[in-house]
C-alpha positions as CSV (number, residue, x, y, z in Angstrom):
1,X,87.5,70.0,159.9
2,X,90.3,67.3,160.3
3,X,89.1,64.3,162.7
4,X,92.2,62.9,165.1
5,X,92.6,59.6,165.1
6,X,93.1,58.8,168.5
7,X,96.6,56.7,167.0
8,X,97.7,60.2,166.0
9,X,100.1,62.2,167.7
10,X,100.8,65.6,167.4
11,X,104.4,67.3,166.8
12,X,103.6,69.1,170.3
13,X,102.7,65.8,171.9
14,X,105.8,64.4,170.2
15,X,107.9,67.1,171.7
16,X,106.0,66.6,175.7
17,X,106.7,63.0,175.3
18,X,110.7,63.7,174.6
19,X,110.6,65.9,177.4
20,X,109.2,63.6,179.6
21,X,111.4,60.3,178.5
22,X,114.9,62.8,179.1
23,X,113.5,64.2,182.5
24,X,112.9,59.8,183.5
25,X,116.0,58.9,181.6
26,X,117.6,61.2,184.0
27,X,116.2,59.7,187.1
28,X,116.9,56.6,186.1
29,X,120.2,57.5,185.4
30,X,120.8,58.6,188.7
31,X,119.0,55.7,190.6
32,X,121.5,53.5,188.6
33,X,124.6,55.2,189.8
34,X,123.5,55.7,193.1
35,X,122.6,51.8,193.3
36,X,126.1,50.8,191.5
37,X,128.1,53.2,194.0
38,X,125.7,51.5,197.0
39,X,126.9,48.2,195.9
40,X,130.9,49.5,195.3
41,X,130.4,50.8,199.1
42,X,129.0,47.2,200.2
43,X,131.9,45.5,198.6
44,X,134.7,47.6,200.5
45,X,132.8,47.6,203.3
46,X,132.9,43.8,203.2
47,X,136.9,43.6,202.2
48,X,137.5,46.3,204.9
49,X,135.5,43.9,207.6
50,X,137.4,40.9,205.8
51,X,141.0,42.6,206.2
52,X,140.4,44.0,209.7
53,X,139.9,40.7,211.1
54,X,142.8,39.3,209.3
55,X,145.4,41.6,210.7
56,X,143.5,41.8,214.1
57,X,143.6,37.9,214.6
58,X,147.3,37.9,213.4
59,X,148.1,40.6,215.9
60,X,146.0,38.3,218.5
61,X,148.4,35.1,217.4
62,X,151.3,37.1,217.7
63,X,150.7,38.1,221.4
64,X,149.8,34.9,222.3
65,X,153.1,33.4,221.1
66,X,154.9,36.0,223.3
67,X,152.6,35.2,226.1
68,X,153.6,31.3,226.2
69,X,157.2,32.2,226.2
70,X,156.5,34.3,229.1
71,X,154.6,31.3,230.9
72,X,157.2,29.1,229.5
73,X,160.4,31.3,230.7
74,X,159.0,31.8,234.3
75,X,158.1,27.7,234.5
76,X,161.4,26.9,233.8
77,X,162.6,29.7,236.0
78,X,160.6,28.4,238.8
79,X,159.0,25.2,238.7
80,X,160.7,23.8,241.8
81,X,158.1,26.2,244.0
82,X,154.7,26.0,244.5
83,X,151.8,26.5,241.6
84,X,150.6,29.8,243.4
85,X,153.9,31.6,243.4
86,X,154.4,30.4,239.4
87,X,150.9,32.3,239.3
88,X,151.6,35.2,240.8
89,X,154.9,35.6,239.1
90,X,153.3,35.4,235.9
91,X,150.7,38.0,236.2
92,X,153.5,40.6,237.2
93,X,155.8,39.4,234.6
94,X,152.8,39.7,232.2
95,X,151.7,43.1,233.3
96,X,155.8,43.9,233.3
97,X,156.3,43.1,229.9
98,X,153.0,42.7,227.5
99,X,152.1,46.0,226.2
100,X,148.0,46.4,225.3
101,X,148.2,47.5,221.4
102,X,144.5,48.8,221.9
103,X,141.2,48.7,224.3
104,X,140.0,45.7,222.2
105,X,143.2,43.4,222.5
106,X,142.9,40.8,225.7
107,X,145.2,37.8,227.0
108,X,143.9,35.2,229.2
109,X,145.4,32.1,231.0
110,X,142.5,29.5,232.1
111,X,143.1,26.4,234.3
112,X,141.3,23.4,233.7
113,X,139.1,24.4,236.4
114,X,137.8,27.3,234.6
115,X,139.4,29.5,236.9
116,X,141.8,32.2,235.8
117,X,145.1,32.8,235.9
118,X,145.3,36.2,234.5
119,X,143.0,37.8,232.4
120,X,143.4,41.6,231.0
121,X,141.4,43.9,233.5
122,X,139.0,45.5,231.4
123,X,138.3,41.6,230.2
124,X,137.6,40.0,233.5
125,X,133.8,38.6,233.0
126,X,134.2,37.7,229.7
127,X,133.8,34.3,228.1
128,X,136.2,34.3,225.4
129,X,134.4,31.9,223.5
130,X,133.9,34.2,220.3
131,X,135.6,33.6,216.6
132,X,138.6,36.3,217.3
133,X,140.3,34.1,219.9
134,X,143.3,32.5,219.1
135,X,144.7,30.3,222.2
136,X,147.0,27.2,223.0
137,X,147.5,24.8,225.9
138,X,150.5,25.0,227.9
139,X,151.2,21.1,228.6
140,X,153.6,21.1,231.7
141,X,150.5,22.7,233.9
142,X,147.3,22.1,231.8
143,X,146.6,25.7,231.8
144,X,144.8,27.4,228.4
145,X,146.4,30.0,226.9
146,X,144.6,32.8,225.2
147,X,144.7,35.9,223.0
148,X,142.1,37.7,221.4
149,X,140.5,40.8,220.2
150,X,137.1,41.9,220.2
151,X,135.4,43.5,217.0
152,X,133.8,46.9,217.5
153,X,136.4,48.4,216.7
154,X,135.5,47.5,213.1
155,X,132.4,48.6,213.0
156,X,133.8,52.6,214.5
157,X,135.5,52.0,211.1
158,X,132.3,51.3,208.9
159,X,130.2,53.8,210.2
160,X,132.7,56.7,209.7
161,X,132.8,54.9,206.1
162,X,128.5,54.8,205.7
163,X,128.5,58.7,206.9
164,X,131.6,59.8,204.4
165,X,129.1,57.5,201.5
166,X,125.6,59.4,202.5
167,X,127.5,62.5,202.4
168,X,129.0,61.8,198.7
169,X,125.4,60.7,197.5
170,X,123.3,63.5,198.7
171,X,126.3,65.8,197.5
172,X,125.7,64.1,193.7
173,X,122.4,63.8,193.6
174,X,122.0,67.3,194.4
175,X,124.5,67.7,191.5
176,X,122.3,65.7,189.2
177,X,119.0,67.5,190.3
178,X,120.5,70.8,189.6
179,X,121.4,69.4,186.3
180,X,118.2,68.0,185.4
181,X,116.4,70.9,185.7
182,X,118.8,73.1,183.9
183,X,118.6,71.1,180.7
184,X,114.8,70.9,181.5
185,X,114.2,74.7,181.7
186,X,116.3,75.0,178.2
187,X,114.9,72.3,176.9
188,X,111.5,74.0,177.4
189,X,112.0,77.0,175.6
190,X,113.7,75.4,173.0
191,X,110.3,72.8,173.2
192,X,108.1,76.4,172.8
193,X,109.9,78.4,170.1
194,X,110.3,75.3,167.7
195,X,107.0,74.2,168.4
196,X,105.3,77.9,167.5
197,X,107.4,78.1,164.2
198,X,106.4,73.9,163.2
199,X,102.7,75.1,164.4
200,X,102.9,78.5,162.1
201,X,103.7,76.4,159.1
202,X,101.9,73.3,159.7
203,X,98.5,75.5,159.8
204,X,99.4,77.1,156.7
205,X,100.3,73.9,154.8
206,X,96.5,72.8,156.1
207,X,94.8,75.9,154.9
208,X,96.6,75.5,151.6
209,X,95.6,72.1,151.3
210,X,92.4,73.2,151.8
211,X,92.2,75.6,149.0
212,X,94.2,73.1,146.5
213,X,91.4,70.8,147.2
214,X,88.8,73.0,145.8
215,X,90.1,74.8,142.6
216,X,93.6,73.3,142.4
217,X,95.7,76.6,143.7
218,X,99.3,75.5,144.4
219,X,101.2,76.4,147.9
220,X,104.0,79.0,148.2
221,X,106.9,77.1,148.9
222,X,108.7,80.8,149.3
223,X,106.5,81.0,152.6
224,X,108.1,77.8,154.3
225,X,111.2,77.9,156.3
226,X,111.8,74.2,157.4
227,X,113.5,72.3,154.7
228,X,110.9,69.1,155.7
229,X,108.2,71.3,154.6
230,X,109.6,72.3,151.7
231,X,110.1,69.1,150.3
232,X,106.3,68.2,151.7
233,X,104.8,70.7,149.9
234,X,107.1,70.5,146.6
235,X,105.8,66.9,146.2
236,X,102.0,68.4,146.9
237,X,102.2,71.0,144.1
238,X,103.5,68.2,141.7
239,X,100.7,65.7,142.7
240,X,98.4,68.6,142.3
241,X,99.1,69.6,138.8
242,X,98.8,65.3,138.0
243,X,95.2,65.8,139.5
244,X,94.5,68.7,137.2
245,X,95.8,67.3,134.2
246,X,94.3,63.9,135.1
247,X,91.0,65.6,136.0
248,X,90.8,67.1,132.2
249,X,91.1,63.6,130.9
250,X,88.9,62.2,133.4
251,X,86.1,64.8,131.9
252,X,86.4,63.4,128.6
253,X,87.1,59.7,129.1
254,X,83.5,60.5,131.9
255,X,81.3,61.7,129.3
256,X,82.1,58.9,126.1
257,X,81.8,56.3,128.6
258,X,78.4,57.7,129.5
259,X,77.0,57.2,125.6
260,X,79.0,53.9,126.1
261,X,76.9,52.7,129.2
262,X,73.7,53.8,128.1
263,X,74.4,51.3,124.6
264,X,75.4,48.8,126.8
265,X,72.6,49.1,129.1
266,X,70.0,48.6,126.4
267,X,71.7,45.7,124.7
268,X,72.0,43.8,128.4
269,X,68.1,44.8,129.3
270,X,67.6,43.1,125.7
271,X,69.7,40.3,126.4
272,X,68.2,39.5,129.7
273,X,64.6,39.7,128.0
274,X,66.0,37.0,125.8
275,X,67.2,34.5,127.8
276,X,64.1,34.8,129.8
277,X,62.2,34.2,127.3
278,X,64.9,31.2,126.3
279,X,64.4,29.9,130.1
280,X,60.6,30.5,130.2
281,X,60.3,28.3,126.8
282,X,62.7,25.6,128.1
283,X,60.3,25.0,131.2
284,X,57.6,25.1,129.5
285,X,59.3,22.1,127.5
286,X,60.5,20.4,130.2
287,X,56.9,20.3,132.1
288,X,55.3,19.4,128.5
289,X,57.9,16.7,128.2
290,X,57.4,15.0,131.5
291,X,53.6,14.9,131.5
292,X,53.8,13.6,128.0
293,X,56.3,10.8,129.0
294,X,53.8,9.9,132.3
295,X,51.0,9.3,130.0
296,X,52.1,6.5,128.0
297,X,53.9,5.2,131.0
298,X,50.9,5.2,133.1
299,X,48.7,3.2,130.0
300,X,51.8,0.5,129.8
301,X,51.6,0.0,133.3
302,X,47.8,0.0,133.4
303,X,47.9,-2.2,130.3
304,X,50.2,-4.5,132.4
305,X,48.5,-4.7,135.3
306,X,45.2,-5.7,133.5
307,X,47.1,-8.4,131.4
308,X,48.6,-10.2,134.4
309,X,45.0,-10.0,136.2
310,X,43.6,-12.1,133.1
311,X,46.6,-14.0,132.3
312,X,49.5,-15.8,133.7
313,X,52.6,-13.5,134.2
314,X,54.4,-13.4,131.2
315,X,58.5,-13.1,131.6
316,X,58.9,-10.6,128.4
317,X,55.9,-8.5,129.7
318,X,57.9,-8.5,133.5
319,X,61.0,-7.5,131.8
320,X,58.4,-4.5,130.3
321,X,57.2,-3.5,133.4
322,X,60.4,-3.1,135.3
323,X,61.8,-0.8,132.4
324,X,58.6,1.0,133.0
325,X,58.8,1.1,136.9
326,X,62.3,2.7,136.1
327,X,61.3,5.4,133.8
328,X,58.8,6.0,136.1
329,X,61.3,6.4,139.0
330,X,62.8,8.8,136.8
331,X,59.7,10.9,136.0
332,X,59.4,11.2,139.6
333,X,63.0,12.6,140.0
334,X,62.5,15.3,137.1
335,X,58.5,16.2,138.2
336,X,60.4,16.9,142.0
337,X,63.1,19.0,139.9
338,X,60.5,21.1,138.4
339,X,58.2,21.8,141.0
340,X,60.2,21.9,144.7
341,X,61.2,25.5,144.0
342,X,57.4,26.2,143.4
343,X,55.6,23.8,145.6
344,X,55.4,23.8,149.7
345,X,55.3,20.0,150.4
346,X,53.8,19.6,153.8
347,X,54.6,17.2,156.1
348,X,51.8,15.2,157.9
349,X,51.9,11.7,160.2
350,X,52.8,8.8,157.7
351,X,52.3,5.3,158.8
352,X,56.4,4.6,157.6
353,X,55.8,1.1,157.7
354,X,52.4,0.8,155.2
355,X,54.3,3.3,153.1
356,X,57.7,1.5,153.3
357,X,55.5,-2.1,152.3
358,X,54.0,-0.6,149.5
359,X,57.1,0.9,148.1
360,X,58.7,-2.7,148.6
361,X,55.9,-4.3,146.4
362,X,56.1,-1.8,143.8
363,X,59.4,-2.9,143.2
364,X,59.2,-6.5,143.4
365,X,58.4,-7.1,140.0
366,X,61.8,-5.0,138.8
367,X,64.0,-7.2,141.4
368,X,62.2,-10.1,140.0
369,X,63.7,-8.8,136.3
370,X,66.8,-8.6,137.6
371,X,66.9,-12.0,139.3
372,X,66.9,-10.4,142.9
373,X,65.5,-11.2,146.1
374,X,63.6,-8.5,148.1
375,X,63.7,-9.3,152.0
376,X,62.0,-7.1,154.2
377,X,62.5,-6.4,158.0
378,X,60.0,-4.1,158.3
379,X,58.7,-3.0,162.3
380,X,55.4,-2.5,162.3
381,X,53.7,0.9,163.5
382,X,56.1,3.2,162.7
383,X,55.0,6.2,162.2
384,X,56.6,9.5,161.0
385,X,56.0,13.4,160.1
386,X,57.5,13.8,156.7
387,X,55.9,15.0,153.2
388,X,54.9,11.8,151.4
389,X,56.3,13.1,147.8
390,X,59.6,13.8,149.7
391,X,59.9,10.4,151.1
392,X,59.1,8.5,148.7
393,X,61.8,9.9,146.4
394,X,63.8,9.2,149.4
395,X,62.6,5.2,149.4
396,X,62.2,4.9,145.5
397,X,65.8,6.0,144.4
398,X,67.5,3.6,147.0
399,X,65.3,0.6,146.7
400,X,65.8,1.2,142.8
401,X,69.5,1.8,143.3
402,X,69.8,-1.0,145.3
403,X,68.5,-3.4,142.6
404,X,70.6,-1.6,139.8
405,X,73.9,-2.5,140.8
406,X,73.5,-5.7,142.3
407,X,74.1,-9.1,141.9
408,X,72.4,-11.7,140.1
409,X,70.8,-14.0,142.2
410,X,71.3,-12.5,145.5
411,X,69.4,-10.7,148.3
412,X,67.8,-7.1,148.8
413,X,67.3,-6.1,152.4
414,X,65.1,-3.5,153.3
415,X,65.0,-2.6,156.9
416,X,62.9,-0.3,159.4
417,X,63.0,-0.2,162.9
418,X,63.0,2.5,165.7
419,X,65.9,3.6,168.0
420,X,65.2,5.8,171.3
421,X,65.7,8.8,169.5
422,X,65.4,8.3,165.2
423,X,63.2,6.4,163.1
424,X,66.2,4.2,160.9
425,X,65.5,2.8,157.4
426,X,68.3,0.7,155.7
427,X,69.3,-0.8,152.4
428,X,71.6,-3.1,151.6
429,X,72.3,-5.0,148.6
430,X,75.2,-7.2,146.9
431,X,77.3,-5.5,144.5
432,X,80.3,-3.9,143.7
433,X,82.3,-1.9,146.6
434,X,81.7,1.7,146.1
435,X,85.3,3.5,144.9
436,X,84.0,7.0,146.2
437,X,81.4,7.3,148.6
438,X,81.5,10.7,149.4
439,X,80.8,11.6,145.5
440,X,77.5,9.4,145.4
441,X,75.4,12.2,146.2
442,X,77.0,15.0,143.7
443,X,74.3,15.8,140.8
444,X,75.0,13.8,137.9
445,X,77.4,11.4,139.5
446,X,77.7,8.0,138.5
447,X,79.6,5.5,139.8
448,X,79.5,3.0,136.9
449,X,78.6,4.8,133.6
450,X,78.0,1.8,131.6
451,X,74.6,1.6,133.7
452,X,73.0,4.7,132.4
453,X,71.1,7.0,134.3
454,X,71.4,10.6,134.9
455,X,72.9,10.9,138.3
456,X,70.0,12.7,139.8
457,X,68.5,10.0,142.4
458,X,70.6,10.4,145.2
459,X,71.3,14.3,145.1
460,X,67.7,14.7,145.4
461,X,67.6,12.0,148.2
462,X,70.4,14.5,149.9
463,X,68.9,17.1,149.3
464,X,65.8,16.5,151.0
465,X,67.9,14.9,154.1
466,X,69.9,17.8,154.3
467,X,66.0,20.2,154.4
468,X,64.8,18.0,156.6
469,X,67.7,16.9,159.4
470,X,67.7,13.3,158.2
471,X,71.2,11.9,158.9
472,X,72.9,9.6,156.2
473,X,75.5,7.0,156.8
474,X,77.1,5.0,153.5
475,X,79.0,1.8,154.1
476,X,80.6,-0.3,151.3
477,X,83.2,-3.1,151.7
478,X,83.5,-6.5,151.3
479,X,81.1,-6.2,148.1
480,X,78.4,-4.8,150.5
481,X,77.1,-2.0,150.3
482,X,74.3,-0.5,153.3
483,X,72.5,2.9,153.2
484,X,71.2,3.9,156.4
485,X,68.8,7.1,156.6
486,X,68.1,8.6,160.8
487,X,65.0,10.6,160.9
488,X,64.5,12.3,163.6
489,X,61.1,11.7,165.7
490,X,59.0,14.7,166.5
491,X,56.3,14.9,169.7
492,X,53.1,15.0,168.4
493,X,52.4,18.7,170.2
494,X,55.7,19.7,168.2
495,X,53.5,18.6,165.0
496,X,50.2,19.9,166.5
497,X,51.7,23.3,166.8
């Protein structure tokens, strides 16, 4: 059975989703027409407001033009009699001669005084004080002459124009609705009957896939009507027969490469068995080689040590002995070597300080060879939880380090002292600035060759940081050159538990 990715989509889904982007496609087809013919109506509502003022406020300066010649004609007419006959005169020659073009057209005359002169009937208690009146002042009497129209009558106008739009949008939309769901109900049986026939011959391709998959059998392409499908299943039928043919192959190729993995599995198992052995012999070498080499050092050093106690120190036998102490130094790098991936070194509470002194001393006699120095600034009582094998590689390869590539006739420092939080031990000798200090602590790096050595000191000395949190810092400049090693104190009921 076929699992559906949930990614997937079916030709039916396909089809539903098509339906359903057309039928919202429509919609918003229709909102968009509706909401571009909404603002078309706005916009000649707006120029029909615009244009109706316009000609109304023309009209409005028109009649008052023709109302100050009738003021001025009567004036002149009869200014010799008294201001209330001139007032009465003028209304009747008003009302005699101005014609009302409509119920929102008014004239007014207005003395200083406020009072009125004349005023259109139907206009008696109003103000006049509104954008649509036009008016003048007749010198000769001070009076104010007005004309004006007020402007509901264009708003009659836009509401007949808002009904005549709501009728043309409900009269479209109805159109577009009826629309809609004729395409939709065709759309749906086209949907059903091409989706049946796709269905009918999808399930058959799947069935014949089914059967090619187990003994090979190509699909009738005499049984396919869409031309897709055709083309689907021609390229099926042709990767099909490459299966079978590759499939024969494939047999034969299988069963020589069987005879050809079984040879080559014996000749590996015996190679493996032979460079075990190789690797077993070469530490068994190696071990036998460093316990020979401690033996003879440890007799020259004893030998040494007894001669000086009976004898004043001889300068040929001190150059001896700091060879010695070296080799020694690196007898203890290679013994490490051998055993740390054999050997649990446990830590325990080291007095740092003894340890550190006695380190120090063990060395003097090699500084001394090499015309050095050794100044210690060692804190007393500083104790530590570390594995003493561990740290004395730690203090032997730097201290020895330290006098290797020195200067003649210049001081070692060797420091210890406690922070809040770390335990710090430094060297720092007189040499040559270091080129590369992030090398130093690669295996078998050397920074100056000429000086021998095997490059094994301080990758061992990282190593062991790096197993036991200890942070290193290396600065060199100014031809000096300070190692400085952060150990990390522990609580004594951390080391109890």
């Amino acid at each position: 059975m076929l699992l559906r990715d949930k990614n997937n989509k079916s030709i039916k889904q396909i089809n539903l989703m098509a339906l359903v982007f057309a039928l919202l496609f429509a919609f918003v087809a229709t909102g968009v027409i509706i909401l571009n013919e909404y603002l078309s109506f706005k916009a000649e509502n707006e120029t029909l407001r615009e244009r109706y003022k316009e000609e109304q406020k023309k009209s409005a300066l028109k009649n008052l033009h023709f109302l100050s010649d009738i003021v001025r004609y009567r004036f002149e007419q009869s200014k010799e009699e008294d201001e209330s006959v001139i007032e009465q005169k003028i209304g009747e020659d008003i009302r005699a001669l101005m014609r009302q073009e409509s119920a929102h057209h008014y004239v007014f005359i207005q003395k200083t005084n406020q009072a009125f002169v004349y005023v259109t009937p139907a206009y008696a208690n109003a103000t006049f004080l509104d954008d649509s009146v036009e008016s003048m002042v007749f010198e000769p009497l001070q009076w104010r002459l007005g004309s004006g129209v007020k402007m509901q009558g264009v708003e009659e106008v836009l509401a007949h124009n808002q009904k005549a739009y709501e009728d043309k949008v409900i009269d479209f939309v109805l159109k577009i609705y009826m629309l809609t769901l004729f395409l939709y109900l065709v759309s749906t049986i086209e949907y059903r009957y091409v989706s049946e026939l796709m269905g009918r011959e999808i399930r058959f391709i799947i069935a014949s896939f089914k059967k090619a998959s187990q003994n090979y059998e190509f699909i009738d392409t005499e049984k396919i009507k869409f031309q897709e499908f055709q083309e689907i299943v021609s390229q099926a039928n042709a990767m099909i027969e490459q299966i079978k043919s590759k499939n024969s192959a494939l047999l034969g190729l299988n069963s020589s490469l069987e005879e050809i993995v079984v040879q080559k599995t014996h000749e590996l198992k015996q190679s493996v068995e032979y460079t075990k052995e190789l690797l077993e012999k070469q530490d068994r070498f190696i071990k036998n080689a460093i316990h020979e080499i401690n033996t003879p050092l440890s007799i020259i050093l004893m030998n040494i040590d007894l001669y000086n106690l009976k004898y004043e120190k001889n300068r040929y036998l001190l150059k001896i002995e700091a060879a010695v102490k070296v080799l020694d130094n690196i007898y203890g790098d290679l013994e490490y070597i051998v055993k740390k991936d054999r050997v649990i070194y446990e830590k325990k509470m080291v007095d740092f300080s003894t340890f550190l002194l006695q380190r120090v001393a063990y060395f003097e006699d090699v500084a001394e060879g090499n015309k050095l120095e050794m100044k210690t600034h060692i804190a007393p009582d500083v104790f530590l939880v570390f594995n003493e094998i561990e740290l004395q590689r730690i203090c032997d390869n730097n201290i020895s380090n330290a006098i290797k590539y020195s200067y003649e006739n210049h001081a070692l420092h060797v420091r210890l002292y406690e922070e809040k939080q770390a335990i710090v031990f430094t060297v720092e000798n007189s040499g040559e600035t270091i080129r590369a200090p992030e090398k130093l602590f690669n295996r078998y790096y050397r920074e100056d060759v000429a000086r021998g050595g095997f490059g094994l000191g301080l990758n061992i000395v990282k190593e062991i940081c790096d197993a036991n949190g200890v942070d290193i810092d290396v600065v060199s400049h100014e031809e000096k050159t300070c190692f400085t090693y952060r150990f990390k104190k522990e609580r004594d009921e951390d080391f109890t538990a």
